[in-house]
C-alpha positions as CSV (number, residue, x, y, z in Angstrom):
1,X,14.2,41.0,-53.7
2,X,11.7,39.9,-55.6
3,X,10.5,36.3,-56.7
4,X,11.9,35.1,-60.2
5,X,9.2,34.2,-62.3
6,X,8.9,31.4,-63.7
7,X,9.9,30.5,-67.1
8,X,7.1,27.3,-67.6
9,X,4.0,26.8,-65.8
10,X,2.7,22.7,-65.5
11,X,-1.2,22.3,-65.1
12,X,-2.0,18.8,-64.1
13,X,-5.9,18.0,-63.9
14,X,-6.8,15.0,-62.2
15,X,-10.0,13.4,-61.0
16,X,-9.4,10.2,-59.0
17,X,-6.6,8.2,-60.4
18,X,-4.6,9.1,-56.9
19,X,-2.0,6.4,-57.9
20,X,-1.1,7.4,-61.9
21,X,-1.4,11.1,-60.4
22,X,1.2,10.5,-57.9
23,X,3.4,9.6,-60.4
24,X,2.4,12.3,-63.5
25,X,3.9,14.7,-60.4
26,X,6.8,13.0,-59.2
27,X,7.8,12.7,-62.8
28,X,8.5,16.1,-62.3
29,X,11.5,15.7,-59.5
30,X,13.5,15.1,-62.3
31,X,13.4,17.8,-64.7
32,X,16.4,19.0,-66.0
33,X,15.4,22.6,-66.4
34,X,16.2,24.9,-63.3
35,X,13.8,24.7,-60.5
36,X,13.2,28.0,-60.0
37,X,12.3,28.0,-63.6
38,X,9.3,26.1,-63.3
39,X,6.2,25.5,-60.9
40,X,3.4,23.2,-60.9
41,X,0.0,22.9,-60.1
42,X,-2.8,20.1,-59.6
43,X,-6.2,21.3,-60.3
44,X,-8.2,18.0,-58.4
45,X,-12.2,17.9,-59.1
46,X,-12.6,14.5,-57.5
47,X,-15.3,13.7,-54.9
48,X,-12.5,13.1,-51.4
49,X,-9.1,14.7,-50.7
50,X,-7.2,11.9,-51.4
51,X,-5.2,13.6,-54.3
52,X,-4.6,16.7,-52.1
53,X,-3.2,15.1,-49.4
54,X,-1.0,12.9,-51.9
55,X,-0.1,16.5,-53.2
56,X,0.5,18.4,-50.5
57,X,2.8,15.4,-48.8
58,X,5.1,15.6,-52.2
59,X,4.9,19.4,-51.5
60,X,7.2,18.8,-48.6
61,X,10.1,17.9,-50.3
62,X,9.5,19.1,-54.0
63,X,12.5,21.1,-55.3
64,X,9.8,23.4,-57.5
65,X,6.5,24.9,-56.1
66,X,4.1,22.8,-55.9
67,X,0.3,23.3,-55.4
68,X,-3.6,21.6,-54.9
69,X,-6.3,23.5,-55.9
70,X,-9.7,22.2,-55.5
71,X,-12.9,21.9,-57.7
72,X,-16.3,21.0,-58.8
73,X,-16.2,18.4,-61.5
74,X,-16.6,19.9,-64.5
75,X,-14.2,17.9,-66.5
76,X,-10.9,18.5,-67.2
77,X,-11.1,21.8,-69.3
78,X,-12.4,24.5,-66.2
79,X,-9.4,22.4,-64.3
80,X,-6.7,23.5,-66.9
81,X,-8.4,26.8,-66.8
82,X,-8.0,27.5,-63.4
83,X,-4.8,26.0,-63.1
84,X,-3.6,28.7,-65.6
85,X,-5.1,31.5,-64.3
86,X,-3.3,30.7,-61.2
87,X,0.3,30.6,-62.0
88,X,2.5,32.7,-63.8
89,X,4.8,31.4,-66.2
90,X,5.6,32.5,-69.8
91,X,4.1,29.5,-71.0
92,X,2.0,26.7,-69.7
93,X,2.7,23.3,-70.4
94,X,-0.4,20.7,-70.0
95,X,0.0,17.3,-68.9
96,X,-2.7,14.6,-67.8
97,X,-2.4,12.6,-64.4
98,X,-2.3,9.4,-66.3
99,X,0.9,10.3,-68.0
100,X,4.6,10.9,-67.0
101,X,7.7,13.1,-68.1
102,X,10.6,12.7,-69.1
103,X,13.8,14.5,-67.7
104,X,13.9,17.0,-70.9
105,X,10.1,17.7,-71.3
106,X,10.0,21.1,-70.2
107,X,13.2,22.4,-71.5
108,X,12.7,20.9,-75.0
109,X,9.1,22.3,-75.2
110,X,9.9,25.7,-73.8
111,X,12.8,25.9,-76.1
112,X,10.3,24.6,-79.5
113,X,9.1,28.5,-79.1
114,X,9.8,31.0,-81.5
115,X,8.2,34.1,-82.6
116,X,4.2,33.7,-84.0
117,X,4.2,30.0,-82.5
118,X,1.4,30.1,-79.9
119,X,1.2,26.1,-79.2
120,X,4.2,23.3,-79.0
121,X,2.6,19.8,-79.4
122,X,5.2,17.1,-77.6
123,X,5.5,13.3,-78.6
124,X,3.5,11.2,-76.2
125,X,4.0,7.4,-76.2
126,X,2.9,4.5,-74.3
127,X,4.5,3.4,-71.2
128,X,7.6,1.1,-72.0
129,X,7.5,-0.6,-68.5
130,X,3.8,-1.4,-69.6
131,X,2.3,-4.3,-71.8
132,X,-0.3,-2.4,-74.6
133,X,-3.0,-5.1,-75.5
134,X,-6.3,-5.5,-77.5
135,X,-7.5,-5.0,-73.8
136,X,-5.8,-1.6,-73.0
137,X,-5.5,2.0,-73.8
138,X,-3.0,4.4,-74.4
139,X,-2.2,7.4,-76.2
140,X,0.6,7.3,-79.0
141,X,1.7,10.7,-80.5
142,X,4.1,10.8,-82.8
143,X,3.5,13.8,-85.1
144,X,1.3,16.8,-85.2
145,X,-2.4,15.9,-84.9
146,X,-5.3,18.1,-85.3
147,X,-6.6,17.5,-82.0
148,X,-3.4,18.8,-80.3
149,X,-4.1,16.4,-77.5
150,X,-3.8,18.2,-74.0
151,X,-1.9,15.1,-72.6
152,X,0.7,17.0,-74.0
153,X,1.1,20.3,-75.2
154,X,2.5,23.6,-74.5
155,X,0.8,27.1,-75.0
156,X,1.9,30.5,-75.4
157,X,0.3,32.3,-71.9
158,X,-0.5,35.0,-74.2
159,X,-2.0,32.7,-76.9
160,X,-4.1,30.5,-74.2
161,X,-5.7,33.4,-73.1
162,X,-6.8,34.5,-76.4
163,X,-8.2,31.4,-77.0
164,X,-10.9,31.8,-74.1
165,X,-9.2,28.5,-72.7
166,X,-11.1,25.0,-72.7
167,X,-15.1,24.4,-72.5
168,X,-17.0,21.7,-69.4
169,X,-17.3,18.9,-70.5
170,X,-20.9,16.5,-71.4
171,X,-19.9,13.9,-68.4
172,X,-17.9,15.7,-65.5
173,X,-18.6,13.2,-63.2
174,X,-17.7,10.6,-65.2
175,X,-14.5,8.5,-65.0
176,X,-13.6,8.6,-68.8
177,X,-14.7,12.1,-69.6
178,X,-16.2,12.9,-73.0
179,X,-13.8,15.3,-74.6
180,X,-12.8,18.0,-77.5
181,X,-12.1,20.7,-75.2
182,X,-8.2,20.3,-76.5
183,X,-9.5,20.1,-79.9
184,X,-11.2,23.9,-79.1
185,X,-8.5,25.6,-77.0
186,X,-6.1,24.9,-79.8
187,X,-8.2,25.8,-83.1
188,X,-9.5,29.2,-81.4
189,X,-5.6,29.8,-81.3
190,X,-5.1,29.2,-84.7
191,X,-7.8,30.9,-85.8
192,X,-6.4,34.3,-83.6
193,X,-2.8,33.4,-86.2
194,X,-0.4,31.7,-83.8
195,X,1.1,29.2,-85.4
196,X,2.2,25.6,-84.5
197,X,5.1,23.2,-83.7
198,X,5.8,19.8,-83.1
199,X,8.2,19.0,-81.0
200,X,9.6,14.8,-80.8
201,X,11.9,15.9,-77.7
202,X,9.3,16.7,-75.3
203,X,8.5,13.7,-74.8
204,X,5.5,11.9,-71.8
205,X,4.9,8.4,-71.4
206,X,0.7,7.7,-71.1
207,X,0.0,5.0,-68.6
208,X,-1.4,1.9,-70.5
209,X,-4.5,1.7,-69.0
210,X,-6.7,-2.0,-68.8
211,X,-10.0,-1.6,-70.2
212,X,-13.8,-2.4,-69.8
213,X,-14.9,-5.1,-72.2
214,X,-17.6,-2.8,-73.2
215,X,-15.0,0.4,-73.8
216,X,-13.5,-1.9,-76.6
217,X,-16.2,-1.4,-78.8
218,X,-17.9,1.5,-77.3
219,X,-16.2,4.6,-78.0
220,X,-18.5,7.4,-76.9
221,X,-15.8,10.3,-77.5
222,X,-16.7,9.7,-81.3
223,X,-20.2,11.5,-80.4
224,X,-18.9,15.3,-79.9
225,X,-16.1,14.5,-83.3
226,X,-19.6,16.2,-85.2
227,X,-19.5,19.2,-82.7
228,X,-16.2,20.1,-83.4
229,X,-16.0,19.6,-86.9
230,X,-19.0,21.5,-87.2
231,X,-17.4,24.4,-84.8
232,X,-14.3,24.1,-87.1
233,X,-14.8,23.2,-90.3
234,X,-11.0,23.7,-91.2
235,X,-10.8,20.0,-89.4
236,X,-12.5,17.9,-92.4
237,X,-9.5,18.4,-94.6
238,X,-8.1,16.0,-91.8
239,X,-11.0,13.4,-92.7
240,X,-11.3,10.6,-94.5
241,X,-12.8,12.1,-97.7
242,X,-13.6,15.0,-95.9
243,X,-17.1,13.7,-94.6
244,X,-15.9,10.2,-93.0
245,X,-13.7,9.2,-89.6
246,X,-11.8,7.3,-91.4
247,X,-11.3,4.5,-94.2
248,X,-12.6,1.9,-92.1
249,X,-15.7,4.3,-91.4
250,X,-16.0,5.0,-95.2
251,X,-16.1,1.5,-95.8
252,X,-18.5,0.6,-92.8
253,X,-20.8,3.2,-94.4
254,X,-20.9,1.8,-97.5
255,X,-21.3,-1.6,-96.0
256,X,-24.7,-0.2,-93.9
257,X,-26.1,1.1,-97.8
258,X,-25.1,-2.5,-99.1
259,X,-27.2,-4.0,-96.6
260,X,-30.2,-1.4,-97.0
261,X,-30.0,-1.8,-100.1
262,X,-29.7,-5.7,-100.0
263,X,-32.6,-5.7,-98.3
264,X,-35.1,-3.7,-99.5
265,X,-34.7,-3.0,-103.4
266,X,-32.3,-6.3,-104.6
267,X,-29.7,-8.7,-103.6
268,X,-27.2,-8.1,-105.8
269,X,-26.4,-4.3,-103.6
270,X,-24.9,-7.2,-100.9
271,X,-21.7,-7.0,-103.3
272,X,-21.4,-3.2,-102.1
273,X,-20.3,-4.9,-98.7
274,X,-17.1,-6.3,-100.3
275,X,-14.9,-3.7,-99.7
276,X,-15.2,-4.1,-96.1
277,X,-15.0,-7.4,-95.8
278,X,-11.7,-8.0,-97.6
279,X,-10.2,-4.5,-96.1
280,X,-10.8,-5.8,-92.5
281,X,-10.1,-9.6,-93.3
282,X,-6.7,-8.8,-95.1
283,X,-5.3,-5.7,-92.6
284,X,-2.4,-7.3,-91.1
285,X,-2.7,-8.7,-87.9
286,X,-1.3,-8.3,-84.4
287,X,-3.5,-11.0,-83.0
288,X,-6.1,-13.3,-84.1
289,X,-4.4,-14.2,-87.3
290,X,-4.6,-16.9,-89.2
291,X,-7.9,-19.1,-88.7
292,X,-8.2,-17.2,-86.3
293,X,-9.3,-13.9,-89.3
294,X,-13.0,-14.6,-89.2
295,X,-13.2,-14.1,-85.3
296,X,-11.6,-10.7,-85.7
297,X,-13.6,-9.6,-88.6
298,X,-16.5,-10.3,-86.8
299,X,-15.1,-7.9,-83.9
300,X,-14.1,-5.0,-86.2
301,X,-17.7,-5.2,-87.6
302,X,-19.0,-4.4,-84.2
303,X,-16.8,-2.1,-82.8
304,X,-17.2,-0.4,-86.4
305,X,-20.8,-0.9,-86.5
306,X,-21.4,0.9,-83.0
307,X,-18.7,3.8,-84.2
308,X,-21.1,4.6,-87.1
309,X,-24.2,4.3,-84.8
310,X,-22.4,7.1,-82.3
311,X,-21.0,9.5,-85.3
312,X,-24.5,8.8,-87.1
313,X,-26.3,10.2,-83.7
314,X,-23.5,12.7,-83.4
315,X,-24.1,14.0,-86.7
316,X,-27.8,14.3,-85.7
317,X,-27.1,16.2,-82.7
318,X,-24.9,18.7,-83.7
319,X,-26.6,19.2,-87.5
320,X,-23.2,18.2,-89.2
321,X,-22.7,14.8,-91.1
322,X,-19.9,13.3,-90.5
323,X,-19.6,9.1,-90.2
């Protein structure tokens, strides 16, 4: 007799991280589909075995089949790739190793299919046993986005492989990879007609992650946002007037003219940084409120600042403006 197939395939990438992996795949012990409906597979890219053997010991008493597959660094995309070519479900449901699922994830996102829909986008939210700070990072989900995060989403087999899957990434080796290949799986999908659902049951809790002092101000992944719009155009109705981040990117733009400006033909143009000022000062405040404002103004202007430096070499690179 032969082997049922299953109904959802999980692709896990992971590079390092052996602890928050550990979990993302015990997470799924507890699934309440059948499990003979579902297998899983890490795809691991990092430079010792130490996920593998973390793997293959939770093999041993998983109630699903459960697999390590080994790699180059190439980022996470060539991971999902091959992770997908190697199992067999109807549809493949992507989850990062920094994140874990909750008992209904894989029933409620296999179920969001219908007929057309090529690619289920779940709710992802931060860790409630964690405590989210100025310091850390998470991911928060909550509706469709246009960047149909890979944290957590589910694909149509038939629809992943006519999008030609994910692209490398800029920084393989790197422990906070660059990114977009999510953003380009899912638009060449769309653009071959499946359509798209958003789906609040299947739901993954992201790891809350402390960061680098730097990484609070320094958000490289902003460099490639110019590569992707320019790939995709159909992503700058999602834009801040089409050509901008966001407001606060908007406004920091006009603020960099004002001070041009200021500068070189008269001071009066220094009024053209008002906007800014008062939008940041006024925005309402988690911390650093009160007298307390100008310190946090002063940190918004540098982490904004620095955003419009990497979007304005971004924009360079890639021969499409967008700040």
């Amino acid at each position: 007799m032969s082997k049922k197939r299953p109904t959802v395939s999980v692709v896990i990438p992971t590079f390092k991280q052996t602890h928050l992996m550990r979990t993302a795949v015990q997470s799924l012990f507890t699934q309440d589909l059948p499990h003979d409906d579902y297998e899983a597979v890490v795809v691991d890219s990092s430079p010792d075995d130490a996920n593998q053997r973390v793997v293959e010991e939770l093999a041993t008493s998983a109630p699903f089949s459960l697999r390590c597959l080994r790699k180059k660094p190439e980022g996470p995309g060539p991971s999902r790739n091959l992770g997908a070519a190697a199992t067999t479900g109807e549809f493949i449901a992507f989850m990062d190793s920094d994140c874990a699922a909750t008992p209904g994830w894989l029933r409620a996102g296999a179920a969001a299919f219908a007929n057309g829909i090529g690619i289920v986008q779940g709710r992802t939210l931060p860790d409630p046993a964690g405590k989210p700070s100025n310091h850390t990072w998470y991911l928060r989900v909550e509706q469709e986005t246009p960047y149909y995060e890979t944290a957590n989403v589910f694909y149509r087999r038939e629809a992943f492989e006519q999008s030609g899957g994910f692209p490398g990434d800029l920084h393989p080796t790197k422990d906070k990879h660059m990114g977009g290949e999510d953003v380009v799986a899912a638009w060449n999908t769309i653009r071959k007609g499946w359509k798209t659902r958003f789906c609040a049951e299947a739901l993954v809790y992201h790891a809350i992650i402390p960061l680098p002092f730097h990484r609070l101000f320094f958000i490289k992944h902003n460099f490639v946002v110019p590569w992707l719009v320019g790939m995709f155009p159909e992503l700058r109705r999602f834009m801040y007037a089409r050509y901008f981040l966001n407001r606060a990117q908007a406004l920091v733009t006009l603020l960099v003219a004002a001070a041009m400006l200021g500068v070189s033909v008269h001071w009066g143009f220094w009024l053209l940084a008002l906007p800014y000022a008062l939008a940041r000062f006024w925005e309402p405040a988690t911390t650093m409120g009160g007298l307390l404002r100008p310190v946090r103004l002063f940190a918004h202007l540098t982490r904004d600042l620095l955003t419009f430096a990497i979007l304005t070499a971004g924009s360079i690179r890639y021969r499409c403006v967008l700040l």
